[in-house]
C-alpha positions as a Markdown table, in Angstrom:
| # | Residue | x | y | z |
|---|---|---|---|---|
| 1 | Unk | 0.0 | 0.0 | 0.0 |
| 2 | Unk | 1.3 | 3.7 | -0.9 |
| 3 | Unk | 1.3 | 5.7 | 2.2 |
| 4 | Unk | -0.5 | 9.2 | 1.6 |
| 5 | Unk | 1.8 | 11.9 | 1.4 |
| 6 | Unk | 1.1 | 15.1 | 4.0 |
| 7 | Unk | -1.0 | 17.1 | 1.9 |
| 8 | Unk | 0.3 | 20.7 | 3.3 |
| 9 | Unk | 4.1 | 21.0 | 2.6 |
| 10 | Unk | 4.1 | 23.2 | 5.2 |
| 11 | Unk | 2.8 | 20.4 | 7.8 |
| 12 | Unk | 6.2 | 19.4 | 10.2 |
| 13 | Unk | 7.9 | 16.1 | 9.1 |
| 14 | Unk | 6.8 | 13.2 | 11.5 |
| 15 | Unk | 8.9 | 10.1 | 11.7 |
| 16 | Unk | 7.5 | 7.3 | 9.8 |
| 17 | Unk | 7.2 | 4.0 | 12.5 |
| 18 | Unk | 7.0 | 0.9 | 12.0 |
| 19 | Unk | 3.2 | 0.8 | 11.9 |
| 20 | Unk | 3.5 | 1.9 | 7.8 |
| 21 | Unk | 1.5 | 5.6 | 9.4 |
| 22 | Unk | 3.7 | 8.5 | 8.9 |
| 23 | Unk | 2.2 | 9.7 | 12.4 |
| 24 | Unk | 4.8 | 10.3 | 15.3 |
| 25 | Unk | 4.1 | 7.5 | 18.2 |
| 26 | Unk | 1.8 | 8.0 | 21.1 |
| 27 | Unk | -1.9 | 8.6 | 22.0 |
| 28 | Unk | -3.7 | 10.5 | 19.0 |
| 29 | Unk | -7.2 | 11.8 | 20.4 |
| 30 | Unk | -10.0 | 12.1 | 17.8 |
| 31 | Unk | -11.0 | 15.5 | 17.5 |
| 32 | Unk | -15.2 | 15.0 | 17.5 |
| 33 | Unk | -16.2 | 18.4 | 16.0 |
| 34 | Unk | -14.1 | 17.1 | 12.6 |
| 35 | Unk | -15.3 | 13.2 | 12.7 |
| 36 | Unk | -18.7 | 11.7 | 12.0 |
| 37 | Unk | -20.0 | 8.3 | 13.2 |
| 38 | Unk | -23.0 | 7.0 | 10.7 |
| 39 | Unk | -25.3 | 4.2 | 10.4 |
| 40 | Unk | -27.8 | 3.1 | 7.9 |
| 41 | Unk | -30.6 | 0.6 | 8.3 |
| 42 | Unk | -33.6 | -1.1 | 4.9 |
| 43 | Unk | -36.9 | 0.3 | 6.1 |
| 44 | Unk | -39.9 | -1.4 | 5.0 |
| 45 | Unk | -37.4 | -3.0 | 2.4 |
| 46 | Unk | -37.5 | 0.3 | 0.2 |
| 47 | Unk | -35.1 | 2.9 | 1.4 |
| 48 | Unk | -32.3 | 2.9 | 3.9 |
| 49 | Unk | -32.8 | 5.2 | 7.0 |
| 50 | Unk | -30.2 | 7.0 | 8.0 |
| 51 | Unk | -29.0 | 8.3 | 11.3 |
| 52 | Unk | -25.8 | 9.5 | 13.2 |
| 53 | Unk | -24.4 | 9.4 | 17.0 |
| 54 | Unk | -23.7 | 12.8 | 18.0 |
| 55 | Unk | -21.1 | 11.7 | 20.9 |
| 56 | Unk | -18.4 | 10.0 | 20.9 |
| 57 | Unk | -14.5 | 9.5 | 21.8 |
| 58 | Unk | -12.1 | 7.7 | 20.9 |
| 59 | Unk | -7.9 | 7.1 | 20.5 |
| 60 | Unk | -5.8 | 6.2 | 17.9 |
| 61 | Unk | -2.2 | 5.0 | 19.9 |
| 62 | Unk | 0.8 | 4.6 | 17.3 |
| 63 | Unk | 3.7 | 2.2 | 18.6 |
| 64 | Unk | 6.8 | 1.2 | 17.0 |
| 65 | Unk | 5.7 | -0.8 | 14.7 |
| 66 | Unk | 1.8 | -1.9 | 13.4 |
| 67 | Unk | 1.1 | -4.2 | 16.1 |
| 68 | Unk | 1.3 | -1.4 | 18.4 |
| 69 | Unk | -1.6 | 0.7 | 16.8 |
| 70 | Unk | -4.1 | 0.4 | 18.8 |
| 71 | Unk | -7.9 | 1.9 | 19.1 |
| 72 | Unk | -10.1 | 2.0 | 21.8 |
| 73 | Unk | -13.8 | 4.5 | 21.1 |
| 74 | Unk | -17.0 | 4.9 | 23.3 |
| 75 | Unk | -20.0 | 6.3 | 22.1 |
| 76 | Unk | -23.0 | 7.7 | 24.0 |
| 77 | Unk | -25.9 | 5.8 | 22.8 |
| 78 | Unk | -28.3 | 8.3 | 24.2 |
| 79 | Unk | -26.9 | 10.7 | 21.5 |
| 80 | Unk | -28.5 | 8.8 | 18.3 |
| 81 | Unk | -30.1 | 11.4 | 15.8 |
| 82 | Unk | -32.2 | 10.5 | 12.6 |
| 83 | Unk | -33.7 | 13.9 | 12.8 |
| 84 | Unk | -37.0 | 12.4 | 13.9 |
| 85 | Unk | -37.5 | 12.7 | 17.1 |
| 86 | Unk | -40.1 | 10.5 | 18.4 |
| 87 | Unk | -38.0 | 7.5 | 16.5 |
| 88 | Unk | -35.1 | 8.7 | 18.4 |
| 89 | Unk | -37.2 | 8.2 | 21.3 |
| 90 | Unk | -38.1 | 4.7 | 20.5 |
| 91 | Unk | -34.4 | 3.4 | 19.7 |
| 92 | Unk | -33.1 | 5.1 | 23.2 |
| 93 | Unk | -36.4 | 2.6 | 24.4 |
| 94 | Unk | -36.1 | -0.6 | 25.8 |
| 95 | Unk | -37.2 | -1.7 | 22.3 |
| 96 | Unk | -33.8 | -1.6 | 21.2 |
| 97 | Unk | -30.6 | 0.9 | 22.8 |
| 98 | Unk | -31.9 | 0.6 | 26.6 |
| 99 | Unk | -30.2 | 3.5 | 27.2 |
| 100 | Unk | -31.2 | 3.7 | 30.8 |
| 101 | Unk | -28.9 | 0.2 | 31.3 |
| 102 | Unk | -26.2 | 0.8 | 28.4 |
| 103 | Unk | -26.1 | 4.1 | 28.2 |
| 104 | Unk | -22.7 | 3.4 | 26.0 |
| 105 | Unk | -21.8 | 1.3 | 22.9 |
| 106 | Unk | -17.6 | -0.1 | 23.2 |
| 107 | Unk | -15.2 | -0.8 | 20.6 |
| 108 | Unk | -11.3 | -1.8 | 20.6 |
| 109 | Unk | -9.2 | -3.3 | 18.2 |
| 110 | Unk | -7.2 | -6.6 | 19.2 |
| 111 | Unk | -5.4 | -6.5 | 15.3 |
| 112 | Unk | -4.4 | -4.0 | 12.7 |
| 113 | Unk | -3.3 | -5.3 | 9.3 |
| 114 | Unk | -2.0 | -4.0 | 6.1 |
| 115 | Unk | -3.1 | -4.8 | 2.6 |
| 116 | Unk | -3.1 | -3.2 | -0.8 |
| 117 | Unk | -6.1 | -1.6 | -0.5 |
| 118 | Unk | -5.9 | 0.0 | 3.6 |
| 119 | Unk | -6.3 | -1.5 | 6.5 |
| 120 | Unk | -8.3 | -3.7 | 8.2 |
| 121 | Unk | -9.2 | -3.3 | 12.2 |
| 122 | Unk | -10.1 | -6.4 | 13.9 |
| 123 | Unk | -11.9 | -6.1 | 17.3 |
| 124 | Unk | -14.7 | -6.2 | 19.5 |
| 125 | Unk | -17.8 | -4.1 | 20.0 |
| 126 | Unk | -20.1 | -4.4 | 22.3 |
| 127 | Unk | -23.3 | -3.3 | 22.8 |
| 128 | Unk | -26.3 | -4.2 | 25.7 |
| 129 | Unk | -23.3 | -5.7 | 27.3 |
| 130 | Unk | -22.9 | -8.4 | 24.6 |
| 131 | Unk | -19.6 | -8.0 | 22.6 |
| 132 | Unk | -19.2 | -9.3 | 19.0 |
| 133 | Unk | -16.1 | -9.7 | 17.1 |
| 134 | Unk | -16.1 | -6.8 | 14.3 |
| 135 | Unk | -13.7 | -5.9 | 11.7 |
| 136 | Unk | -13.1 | -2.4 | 10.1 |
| 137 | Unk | -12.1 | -1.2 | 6.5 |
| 138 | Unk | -10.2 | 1.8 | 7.0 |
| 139 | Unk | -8.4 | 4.2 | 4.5 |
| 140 | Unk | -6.1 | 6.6 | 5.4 |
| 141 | Unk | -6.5 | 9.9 | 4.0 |
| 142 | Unk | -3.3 | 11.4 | 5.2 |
| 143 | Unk | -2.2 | 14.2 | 7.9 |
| 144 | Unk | -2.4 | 17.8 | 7.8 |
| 145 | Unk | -1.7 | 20.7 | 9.8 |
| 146 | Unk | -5.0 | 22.8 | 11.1 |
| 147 | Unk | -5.0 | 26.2 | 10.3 |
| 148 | Unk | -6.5 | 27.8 | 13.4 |
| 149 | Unk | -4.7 | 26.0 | 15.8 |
| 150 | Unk | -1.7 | 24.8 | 14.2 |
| 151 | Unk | -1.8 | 21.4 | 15.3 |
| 152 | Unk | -1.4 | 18.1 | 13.2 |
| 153 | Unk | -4.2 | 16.1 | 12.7 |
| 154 | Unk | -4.8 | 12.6 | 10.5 |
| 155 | Unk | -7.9 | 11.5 | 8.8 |
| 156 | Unk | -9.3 | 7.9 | 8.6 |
| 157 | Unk | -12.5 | 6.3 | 6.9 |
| 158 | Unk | -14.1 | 3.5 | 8.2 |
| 159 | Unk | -16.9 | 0.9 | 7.1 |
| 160 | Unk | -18.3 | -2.3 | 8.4 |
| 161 | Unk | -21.6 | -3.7 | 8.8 |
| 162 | Unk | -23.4 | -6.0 | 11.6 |
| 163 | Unk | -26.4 | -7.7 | 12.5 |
| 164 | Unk | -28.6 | -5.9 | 14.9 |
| 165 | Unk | -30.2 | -8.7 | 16.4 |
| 166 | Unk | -26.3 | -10.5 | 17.5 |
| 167 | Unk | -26.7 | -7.6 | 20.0 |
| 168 | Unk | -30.2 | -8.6 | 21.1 |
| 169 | Unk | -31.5 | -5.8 | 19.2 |
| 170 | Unk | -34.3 | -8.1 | 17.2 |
| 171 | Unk | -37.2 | -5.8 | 17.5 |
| 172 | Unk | -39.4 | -5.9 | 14.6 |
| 173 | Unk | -43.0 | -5.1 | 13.0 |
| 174 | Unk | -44.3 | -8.0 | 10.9 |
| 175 | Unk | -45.7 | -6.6 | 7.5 |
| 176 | Unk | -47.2 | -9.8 | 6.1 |
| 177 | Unk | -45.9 | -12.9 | 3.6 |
| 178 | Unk | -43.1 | -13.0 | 5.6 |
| 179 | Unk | -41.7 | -9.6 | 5.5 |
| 180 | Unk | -40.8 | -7.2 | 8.5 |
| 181 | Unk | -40.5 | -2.9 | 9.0 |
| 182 | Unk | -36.5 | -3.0 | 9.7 |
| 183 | Unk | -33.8 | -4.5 | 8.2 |
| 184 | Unk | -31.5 | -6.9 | 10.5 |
| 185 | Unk | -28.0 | -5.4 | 9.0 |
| 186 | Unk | -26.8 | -2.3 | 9.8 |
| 187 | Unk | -23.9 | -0.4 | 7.7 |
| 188 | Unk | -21.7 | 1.5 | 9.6 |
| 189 | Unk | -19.4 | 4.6 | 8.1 |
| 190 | Unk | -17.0 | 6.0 | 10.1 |
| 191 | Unk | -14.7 | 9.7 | 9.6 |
| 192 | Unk | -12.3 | 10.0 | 11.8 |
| 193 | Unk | -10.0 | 13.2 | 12.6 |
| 194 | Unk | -7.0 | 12.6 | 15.4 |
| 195 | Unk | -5.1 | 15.0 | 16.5 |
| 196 | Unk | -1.1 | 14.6 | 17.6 |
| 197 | Unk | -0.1 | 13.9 | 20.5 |
C-alpha cells in the first residue's frame, strides 16, 4: 500500500514507525467536532434510513511498529439522531438501545493489518453488554496541519456492517408474507480526525 503523502508542505515532518503511518508514536485523540460516526438501516425493504451518533470519543495509539496501533472509542448511545425525534425516542427505548442500562456502545481493536487496498481493524464491539467480534475497512486519508490551531491532525475512513439482532436488538413489525418494517443489517461509516499527540 502507498502511504498518503502530507498534503500541506508546510505540515512538520513526522517520523514514519514501524506501523506503515507516517504519524509520530503515542496517544492520537480524535477530535469529535471534525469526525462523524454513521449508520444506515432497509426500512420497509424500500429505502435505507439514515442516522448519526452525535457523541463520541475515541484514541488512535501509534507504537513502533503496526502491532502497536491500537484503538479504543465509546460512544453515548443516548446521543442517536435521525432527525425524527419520536423514532429517536423509541431506539433510546427498551425496544432496542436501553439507554437507561447501556447508556454506551464499546469498541477496541485486538489486530491492525496492512493490505493493498488499507487497512483492516479487527476487534470487539459491544453493545447491551454483549460484545461481537467486528472488523473495520479503513483508508487513510493522510495528515495535515490545522489552520486555526496549528496542530497536526490525521484522517481515517471506516466501514463495516453488523447484525442488529447478534446484539439482542431483534425488534421488529411483521408486515405480512413473511416480510418485516426494519432490516436486521446495519452499515456503519466512520470519519475520523485525530489529533497529535
Amino acid at each position: 500500500m502507498t502511504t498518503p503523502s502530507v498534503s500541506n508542505p508546510s505540515a512538520p515532518a513526522l517520523p514514519e514507525t514501524g506501523s506503515g503511518l507516517p504519524l509520530a508514536a503515542g496517544v492520537w485523540p480524535i477530535d469529535p467536532a471534525h469526525s462523524g460516526v454513521y449508520f444506515q438501516v432497509r426500512h420497509l425493504g424500500l429505502t435505507n434510513v439514515r442516522g448519526r451518533f452525535d457523541l463520541f470519543n475515541g484514541t488512535l495509539t501509534i507504537g513502533e511498529t503496526l502491532a502497536d496501533v491500537a484503538i479504543d472509542a465509546t460512544i453515548d448511545m443516548a446521543s442517536v439522531n435521525t432527525n425524527q425525534p419520536d423514532r429517536d425516542a423509541h431506539l433510546r427505548s427498551t425496544d432496542f438501545f436501553d439507554v437507561e442500562h447501556h447508556p454506551t456502545m464499546h469498541y477496541r481493536s485486538l489486530s491492525v493489518t496492512e493490505g493493498e487496498d488499507g487497512y483492516q481493524v479487527a476487534g470487539e464491539l459491544t453493545i447491551n453488554a454483549t460484545t461481537q467480534p467486528v472488523s473495520l475497512a479503513v483508508e487513510f486519508n493522510g495528515v495535515d496541519v490545522h489552520p486555526a490551531d496549528g496542530r497536526t491532525r490525521a484522517g481515517f475512513a471506516a466501514t463495516t456492517e453488523i447484525r442488529r439482532s447478534d446484539y439482542g436488538i431483534d425488534f421488529n413489525m411483521p408486515l405480512g408474507a413473511g416480510k418485516l418494517a426494519l432490516g436486521d443489517k446495519i452499515k456503519i461509516e466512520l470519519d475520523l480526525q485525530f489529533i497529535a499527540p
